[in-house]
Each structure stands twice: as structure tokens, then as C-alpha cells.
N, C-alpha and C positions, 0 to 999 in steps of 0.2 A: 643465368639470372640467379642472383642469389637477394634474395628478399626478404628481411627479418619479419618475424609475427611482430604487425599484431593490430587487434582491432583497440579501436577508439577509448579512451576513457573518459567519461565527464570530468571537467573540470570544477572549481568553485566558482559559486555564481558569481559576478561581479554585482556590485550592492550599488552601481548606479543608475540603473533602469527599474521603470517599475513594469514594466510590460517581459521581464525580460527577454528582450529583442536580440539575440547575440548566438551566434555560430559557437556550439559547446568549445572548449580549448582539447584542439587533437594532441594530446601525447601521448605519444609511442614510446615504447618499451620494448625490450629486448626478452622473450623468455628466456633464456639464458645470460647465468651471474657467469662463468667464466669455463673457462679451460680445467679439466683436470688433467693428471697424470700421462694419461693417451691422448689427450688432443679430443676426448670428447666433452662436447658441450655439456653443462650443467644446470639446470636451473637453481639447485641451493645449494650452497658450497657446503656450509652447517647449519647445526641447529640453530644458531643466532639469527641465519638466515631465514629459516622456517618460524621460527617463532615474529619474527620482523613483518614475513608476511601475512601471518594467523592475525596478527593484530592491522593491518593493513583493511582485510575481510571484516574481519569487528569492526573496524571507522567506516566501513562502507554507509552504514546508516545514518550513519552523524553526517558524512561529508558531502553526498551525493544527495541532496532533499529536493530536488527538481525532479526527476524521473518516477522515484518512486514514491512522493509524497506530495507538493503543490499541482504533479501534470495529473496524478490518481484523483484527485478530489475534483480538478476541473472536468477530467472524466464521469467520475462517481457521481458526482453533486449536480453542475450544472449541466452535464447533457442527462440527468433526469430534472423530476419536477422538485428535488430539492435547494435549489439555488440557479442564479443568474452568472452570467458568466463574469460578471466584475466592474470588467476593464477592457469594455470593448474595443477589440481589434483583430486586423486579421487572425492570429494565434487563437483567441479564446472564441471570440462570437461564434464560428461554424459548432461547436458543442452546442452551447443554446438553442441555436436555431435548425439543427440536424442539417448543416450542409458541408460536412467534414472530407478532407478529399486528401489525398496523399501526399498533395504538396504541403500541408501543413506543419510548420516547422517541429511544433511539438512532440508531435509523435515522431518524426525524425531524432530530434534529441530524447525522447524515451529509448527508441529500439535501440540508438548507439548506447545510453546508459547501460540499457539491459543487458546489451551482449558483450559490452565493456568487462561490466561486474560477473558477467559468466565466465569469461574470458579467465578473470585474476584467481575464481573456485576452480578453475579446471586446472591452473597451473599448480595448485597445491594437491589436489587431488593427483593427478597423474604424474608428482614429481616426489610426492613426498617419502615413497617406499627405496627412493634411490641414491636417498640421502646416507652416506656411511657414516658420519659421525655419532659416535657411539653416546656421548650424550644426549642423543635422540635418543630417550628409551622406546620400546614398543607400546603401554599403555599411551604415553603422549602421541606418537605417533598415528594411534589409530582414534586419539580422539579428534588431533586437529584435522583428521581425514574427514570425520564424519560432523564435525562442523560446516564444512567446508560445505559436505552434501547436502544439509540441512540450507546455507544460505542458494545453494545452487535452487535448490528447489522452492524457495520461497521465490527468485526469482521467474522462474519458469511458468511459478503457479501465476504469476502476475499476466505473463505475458500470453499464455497462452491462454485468458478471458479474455485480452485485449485483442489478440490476433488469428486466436484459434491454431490452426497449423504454419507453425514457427517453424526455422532453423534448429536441430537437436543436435547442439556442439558438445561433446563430452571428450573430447581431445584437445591438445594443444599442438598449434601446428609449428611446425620446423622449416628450415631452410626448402627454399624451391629447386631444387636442380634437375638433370636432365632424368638423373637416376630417381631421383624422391617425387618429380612431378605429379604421377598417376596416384600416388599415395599422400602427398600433401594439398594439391589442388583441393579436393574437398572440402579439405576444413578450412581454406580460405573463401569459398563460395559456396557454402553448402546448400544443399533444396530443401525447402520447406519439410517436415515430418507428418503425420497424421496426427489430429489432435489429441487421440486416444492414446499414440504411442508418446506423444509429449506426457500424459497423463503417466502414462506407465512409468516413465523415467522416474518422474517425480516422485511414483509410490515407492520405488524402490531407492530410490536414494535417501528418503526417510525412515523406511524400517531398517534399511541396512545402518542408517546414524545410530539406533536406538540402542544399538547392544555397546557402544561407545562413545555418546555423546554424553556430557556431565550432566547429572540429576540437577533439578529447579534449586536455584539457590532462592532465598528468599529476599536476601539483598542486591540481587545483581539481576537483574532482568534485563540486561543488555548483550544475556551469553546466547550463542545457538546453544540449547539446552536442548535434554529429551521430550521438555513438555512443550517447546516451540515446536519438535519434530508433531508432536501426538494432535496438537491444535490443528496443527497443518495438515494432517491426516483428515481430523475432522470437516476440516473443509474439502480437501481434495475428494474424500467420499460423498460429500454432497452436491458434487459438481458434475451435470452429464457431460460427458459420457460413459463417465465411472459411476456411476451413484448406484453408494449401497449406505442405505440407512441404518443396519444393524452393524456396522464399523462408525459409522457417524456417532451413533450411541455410544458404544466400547470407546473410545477415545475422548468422546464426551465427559463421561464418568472415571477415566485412567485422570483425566488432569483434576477433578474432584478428588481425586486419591492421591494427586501430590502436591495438593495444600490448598491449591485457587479456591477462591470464592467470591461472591459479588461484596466490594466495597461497601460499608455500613452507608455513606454520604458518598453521593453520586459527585457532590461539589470537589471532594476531596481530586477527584482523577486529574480535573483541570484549573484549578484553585490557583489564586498565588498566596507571597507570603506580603504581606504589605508591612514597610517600613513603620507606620501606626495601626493594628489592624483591627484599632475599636473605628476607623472611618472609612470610608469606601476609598476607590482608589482614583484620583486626583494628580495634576499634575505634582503637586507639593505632595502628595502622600504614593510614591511610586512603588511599583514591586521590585523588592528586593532578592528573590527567591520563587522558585515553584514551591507549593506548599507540601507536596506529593512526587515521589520518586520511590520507586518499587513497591507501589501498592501490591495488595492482596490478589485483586482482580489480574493486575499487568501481567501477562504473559511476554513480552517483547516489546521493549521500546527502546528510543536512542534519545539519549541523556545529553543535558546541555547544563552549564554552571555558571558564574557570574566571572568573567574573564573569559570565556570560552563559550558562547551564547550562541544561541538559533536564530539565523539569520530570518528564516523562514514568516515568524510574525508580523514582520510590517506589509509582508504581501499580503495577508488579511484585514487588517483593522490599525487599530490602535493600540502600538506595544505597553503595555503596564510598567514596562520598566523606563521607558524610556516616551513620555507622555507623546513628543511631536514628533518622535521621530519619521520622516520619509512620509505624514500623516498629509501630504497635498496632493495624492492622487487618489483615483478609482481605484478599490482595492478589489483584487479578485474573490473568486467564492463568495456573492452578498446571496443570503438568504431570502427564499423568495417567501411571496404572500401565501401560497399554497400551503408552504411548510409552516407558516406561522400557523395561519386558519386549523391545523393539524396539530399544533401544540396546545390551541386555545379551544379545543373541541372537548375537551374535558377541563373542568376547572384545578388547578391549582398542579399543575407537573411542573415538578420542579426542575425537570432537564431542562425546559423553556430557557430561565436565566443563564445556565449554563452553558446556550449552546448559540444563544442570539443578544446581543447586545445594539442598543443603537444610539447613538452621537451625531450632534451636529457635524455637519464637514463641508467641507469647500466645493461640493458636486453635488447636482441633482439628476442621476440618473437613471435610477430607478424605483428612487424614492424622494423626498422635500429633503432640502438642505440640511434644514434642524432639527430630526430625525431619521436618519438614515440608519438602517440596518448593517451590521457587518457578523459575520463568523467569530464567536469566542472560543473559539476550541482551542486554541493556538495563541494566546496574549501575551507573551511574554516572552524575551529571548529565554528563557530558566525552562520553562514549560518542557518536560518531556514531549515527544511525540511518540503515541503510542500505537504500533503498528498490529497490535494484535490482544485483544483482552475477553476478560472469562464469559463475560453474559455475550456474545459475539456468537461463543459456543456451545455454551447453553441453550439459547435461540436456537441455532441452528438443531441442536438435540430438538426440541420443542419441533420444529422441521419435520424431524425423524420419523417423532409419535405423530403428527399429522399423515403424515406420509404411509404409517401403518394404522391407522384408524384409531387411533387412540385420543379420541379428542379430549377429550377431561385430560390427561396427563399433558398435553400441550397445553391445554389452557393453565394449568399447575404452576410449569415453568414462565409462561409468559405475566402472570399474577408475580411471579417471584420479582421483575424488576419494573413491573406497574409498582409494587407496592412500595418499594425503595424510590420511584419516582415520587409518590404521595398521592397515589392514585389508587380506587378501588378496586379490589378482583374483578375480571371480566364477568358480566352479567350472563347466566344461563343460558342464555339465546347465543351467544358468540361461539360457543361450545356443542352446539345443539346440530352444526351439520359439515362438512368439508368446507364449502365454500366460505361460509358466514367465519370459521375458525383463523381460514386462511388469509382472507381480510383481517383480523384481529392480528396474528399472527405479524402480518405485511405491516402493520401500520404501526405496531411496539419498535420492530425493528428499525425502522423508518424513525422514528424521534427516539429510540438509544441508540442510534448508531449515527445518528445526523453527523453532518462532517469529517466522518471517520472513513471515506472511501468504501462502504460497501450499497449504497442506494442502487446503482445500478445496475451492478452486476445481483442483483435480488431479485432485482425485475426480467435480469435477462434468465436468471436461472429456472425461475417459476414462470417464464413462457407471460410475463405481464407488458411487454415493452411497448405493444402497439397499444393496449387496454388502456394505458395508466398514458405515455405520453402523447398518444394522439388526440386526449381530450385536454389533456394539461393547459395549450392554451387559450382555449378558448375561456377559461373560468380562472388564468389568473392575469390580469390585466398588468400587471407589470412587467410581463414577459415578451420578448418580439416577437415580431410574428414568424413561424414556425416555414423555415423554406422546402422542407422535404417531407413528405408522411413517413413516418419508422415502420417497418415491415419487416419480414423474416431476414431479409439481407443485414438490416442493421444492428444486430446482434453484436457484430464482429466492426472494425476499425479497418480502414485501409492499412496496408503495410506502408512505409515514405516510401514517395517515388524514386526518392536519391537513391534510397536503400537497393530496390529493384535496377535501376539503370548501373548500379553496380556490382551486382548481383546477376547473372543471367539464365542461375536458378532457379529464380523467387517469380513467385505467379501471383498478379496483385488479387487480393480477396474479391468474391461475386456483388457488382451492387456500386464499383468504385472506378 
């Protein structure tokens, strides 16, 4: 048997479904570019090669936006109480209404994205030291390594909130033969890992980036940089089964120290540039531009330009640049009444405009025709999509000092982007005891990070999932009605069923 690697890559979405209903596109690829001198296989011939793939890893974020950013927010958003599932269908409704089960296609097309894009960091990682061409120097070489690590782990960090104990691939497999079987088999079916040891991978593939990955550029926030590596720290230390809050901090405060800060106008993050911009935007007055690309705040995002556009927005709403485009269906991620009610509970926050927009449209189904709600985080093919920004971890600092009894100093931090919202310091009382902080705490987070994919991985971190969504519907009426009670099991995501019946390692998760 001789079997080349290799697992799945997503493909680019086809732009004519609005549900996208469609079997990702499987191509395969050869880990190996050719023959050398001995007749052994190689994966980079040169450095043209290596640098061909570094930039390969870089497009990841621009080319793949299903997996790790439209399937994260149906995640994030609507299986909590921040949004509706859209566009109801098989694919989306089981989020909403907690009745998620393995055959769903989506998370099939995440787990192959996932272990796609692990797949393409592993082949640099483990090929890159055996590359002889001398124009590889050794500084370059050990940086694209630990890019590499960084985007590994960014992946990982995703999946193993979604999954818990994942597959931990850190090789790239080779031919099957009679002789290689016992030693390649593995890493084509490997067994799920412990969540903690997915953790550990993680931590270490990031401080090992650090002593080699390029410092924060301030125009280019689309590099694995060291302060991508440090943000991700921050979070990974705030995730159990690793959580240590005094590295939450230290990493908090390192990306303070390489320039981040909270954006003066919050407008600024998701703005566009409008062709007239003394009038709103109109079909005859369309966006011409994102107004913002490598803000202060941005720690990591993938960039889009005018020729070269994000296909991503008409799956939410109504593109700015392009008035009707694709605008006759149900669009996913609609904003629910809960999340309004929670923007409208203090007067005058100005993420509200920022984060919810509503238009008449050709459906009524979760709200009247002539007013219907959609997601603005995303309006524009230009729009960055920003995978990672500074008040995310700030917040999470705020976390920290809750987490060690420091309530004044969390309440400090979370005043810092109330007040950039146009909203007053937290009142006394919000500060006055753990519980009353952490409400306060939950609920900033929750309307600055709206549609940004972290709502429910918050709830699941601070132990709120039954608390917060097993009353959610009863008190928002525009929500269906709830087919499962959320309970300790549903923490975690089915693994695909495909995944396992191909797999005869893989143990489906408790609860599915």
C-alpha cells in the first residue's frame, strides 16, 4: 500500500448558496515537492519553496473564513443568548435551539478546516530544518518555524474549546508501507489527546515562538507576531484547565509594553470609508473602503481590499459596498432582543450603532419586515476581520484581578472601555462584592465583544452556560423554543460523526 498524505483542506466557498450547503472541496496534496539526490523524498526543494509556503500559512486567514470565522460566530453568538441563528436550517437551527448532534454538517467542515490548516503548519514545522539551501539563512529559518507554531496554536486553541480532547498532530505523515506502517498509521488516525495535554502543546509552541517570531509591527497586523504569540498566552492562561491568572496578567501588561492600546473611537474598528462621507450610506452613497486597517487596538486580523474583497459580509446583512448584493435571503448571525435589551439598559452606548443595524428586507423571521435586525460588525467586502484585539485582553486582565480579589482594580479596567463606549464608571455597588463584579464584568464583555466570537466560550469558561442559557428563552420571545436543557455535558460539541466512522480512534464526546 503506498498512500500519500494527506488530510483535507477547505476549499473557497462557492458564493452561490446562501446557506452554504456544499461538501468542502477535498484537495489532496503531496507532502512532498520531489526527489533529491538519494531518491529521498523532500518536502522543500528551496527556499523559494519555503517562503511560497510561509505565505500559503499567512493566506490561511484571508482564504478559509468558514471554519474559523462565519462557523465560530454561529457557535459564539447564536448557541448563546447573543443572536438567532439567521437562516434557519438544518446547519444553523440545532445552535439556537441546543439540539447539535454530530451529523451536523458544519462542524464536520470546521474539524476538516482545523486539521487541514494543522496539517499545512506541521509541514513547515517539521520540514523546514532540512531544507539545504543556503539562502535559507538560520534567522529566517527559525522565524518562519515559529510563525508556524504560533498559527498552530492559534488553531488548536480554537479547537480544543470546541472539542475538548482533540487529535494532537504534531507530525506529518509519510508513505504507508509494510515497513513504515506501526510508525505512520498513527498520524493518519490518531486518538483523541487529553485536553490539558492539547493545552500544554499550545503553551509551548508559543513561548518557544517568542524567542523568534517578529516583534509587533504597527502597520501590519496580519503577521504571527510575538504579540499574537503573548495575547494567546493570555488567553490560554485563562482557560481551565491551565488557568493561571498571574501569567494572564504578565502577558496582559507585555502587549501594553509593545504599543496596544484601546482605540480612541470604538467606530473606528468597524467603520467604512463612504464614497460621500458627509451622508450615511445609501445605495448611491456606497463604501468605498474599510475606514480602519491596523488599528492600535488590532492585534491580529486578515485584511481585505477593493479587488480582493471579503466575501464573508453578505452572509450577514447588507454589504456597504455593494447595496443589494445576495441581500434576498435570511442572513445569518441576527441579533437577538436579549442583546438589544442589554445595549439599551444604559442610555447612550455607542457600540449599540456599531454592532446592530436594522433594514427593511424581504423576510420576516425573527423580526417585521421593515425593521429587521442584522450583525454590523462585518459590512463591507474592505472590512477587516479582526481575529484578536487589545480590550479582549484587557478584559480578560480585569478576569485576573476578579479572580484575585481585587475588585476596584477590575472595576478600573472595565470603566476603561465603558467610558470609550460613552458610558459612566461602574457604580460602587458593582465593585462592592465577587458576584455583583462579575455580573458587571460578564456583561461589558458581552456588548464589546458582541459578534466577535467569544459570548460563549465566557459562559462556558466562568461555569455560566446553564445559568445564563437555560433562562434565555423564556424572557426572549423571539427565540425558538429551546429543544434540550444545557447542562454540564454541553460544554463541549460533538466531534462529526463522518470524522469518527473514519477514525476508529476517536471516542464521540459525553452527552452526544
Amino acid at each position: 500500500m503506498n498512500i500519500k498524505y494527506v488530510l483535507p483542506i477547505i476549499g473557497v466557498c462557492c458564493l452561490a448558496s446562501c446557506s452554504l450547503d456544499y461538501d468542502p472541496v477535498a484537495a489532496y496534496s503531496d507532502v512532498t515537492e520531489g526527489a533529491g539526490d538519494d531518491s529521498v523524498q523532500v518536502a522543500f526543494r528551496d527556499r523559494a519553496a519555503v517562503v511560497s509556503h510561509r505565505q500559503t500559512l499567512i493566506n490561511l486567514y484571508r482564504n478559509g473564513q468558514e471554519h474559523w470565522y462565519l462557523d465560530m460566530l454561529l457557535l459564539a453568538e447564536s448557541h448563546s443568548d447573543n443572536a438567532y441563528a439567521g437562516s434557519p436550517n438544518a446547519e444553523t437551527t440545532p445552535f439556537e435551539v441546543n439540539s447539535i448532534e454530530g451529523s451536523n454538517t458544519n462542524l464536520k467542515r470546521d474539524w476538516t478546516g482545523h486539521m487541514g490548516n494543522i496539517a499545512q503548519a506541521n509541514k513547515l514545522i517539521a520540514n523546514i530544518d532540512l531544507v539545504a539551501d543556503p539562502a535559507l539563512g538560520e534567522g529566517e529559518r527559525q522565524q518562519y518555524k515559529a510563525e508556524a507554531r504560533i498559527l498552530r496554536a492559534m488553531i488548536y486553541f480554537d479547537m480544543v474549546r470546541i472539542w475538548g480532547h482533540v487529535p494532537l498532530v504534531t507530525d506529518v505523515a509519510g508513505d504507508i508501507t509494510s515497513e513504515t506502517v506501526a510508525d505512520v498509521y498513527p498520524v493518519y488516525f490518531p486518538p483523541q489527546t487529553e485536553e490539558i495535554e492539547i493545552y500544554r502543546q499550545i503553551e509551548r509552541d508559543l513561548l518557544e515562538s517568542l524567542a523568534h517570531a517578529p516583534d509587533n509591527n504597527p502597520s501590519d497586523k496580519t503577521a504571527f507576531s510575538k504579540s499574537v504569540a503573548r495575547a494567546l498566552l493570555a488567553k490560554v492562561y485563562a482557560e481551565k484547565p491551565l488557568r493561571d491568572y498571574d501569567k494572564v496578567i504578565q502577558y496582559a501588561d507585555a502587549l501594553e509594553a509593545d504599543g496596544f492600546a484601546l482605540e480612541a473611537d470604538f467606530g473606528q474598528l468597524f467603520g467604512v470609508a463612504l464614497a460621500d462621507p458627509s451622508q450615511p450610506p445609501s445605495q448611491d452613497n456606497k463604501a468605498v473602503d474599510t475606514q480602519t486597517r491596523n488599528a492600535v487596538e488590532t492585534i491580529f486580523e486578515a485584511q481585505f481590499f477593493p479587488g480582493n474583497a471579503n466575501w464573508a459580509t453578505w452572509m450577514f446583512g447588507r454589504p456597504l459596498d455593494d447595496w443589494t448584493f445576495y441581500f434576498t435571503w435570511a442572513k445569518w448571525i441576527t441579533p437577538s432582543r436579549d442583546l438589544v435589551r442589554a445595549f439599551h439598559s444604559e442610555s447612550g452606548d455607542r457600540r449599540y450603532a456599531e454592532s446592530v443595524v436594522f433594514y427593511p428586507c424581504g423576510w420576516n423571521i425573527y423580526y417585521p419586515a421593515d425593521s429587521y435586525a442584522f450583525m454590523y460588525k462585518c459590512r463591507s467586502a474592505y472590512n477587516s476581520i479582526i481575529k484578536m484585539r487589545y480590550a479582549d485582553i484587557l478584559l480578560l486582565k480585569a478576569e485576573a484581578l476578579i479572580a484575585k480579589n481585587d475588585f476596584s482594580g477590575a472595576a478600573a479596567l472595565v470603566n476603561l472601555t465603558r467610558r470609550r463606549a460613552g458610558l459612566s464608571n461602574l457604580p460602587a455597588s458593582a465593585s462592592a462584592g465577587r458576584e455583583a463584579i462579575l455580573n458587571a464584568y460578564l456583561k461589558e464583555r458581552r456588548l464589546e465583544l458582541a459578534f466577535e466570537g467569544e459570548r460563549w466560550f465566557d459562559l462556558v469558561r466562568l461555569d455560566r452556560v446553564e445559568e445564563v442559557m437555560n433562562a434565555v428563552y423564556a424572557r426572549d420571545e423571539g427565540r425558538p423554543a429551546q429543544m434540550y436543557p444545557f447542562n454540564e455535558l454541553s460544554y463541549k460539541l460533538p466531534i462529526p460523526q463522518d470524522v469518527i466512522d473514519q477514525n476508529p480512534n476517536l471516542v464521540q464526546n459525553p452527552g452526544y
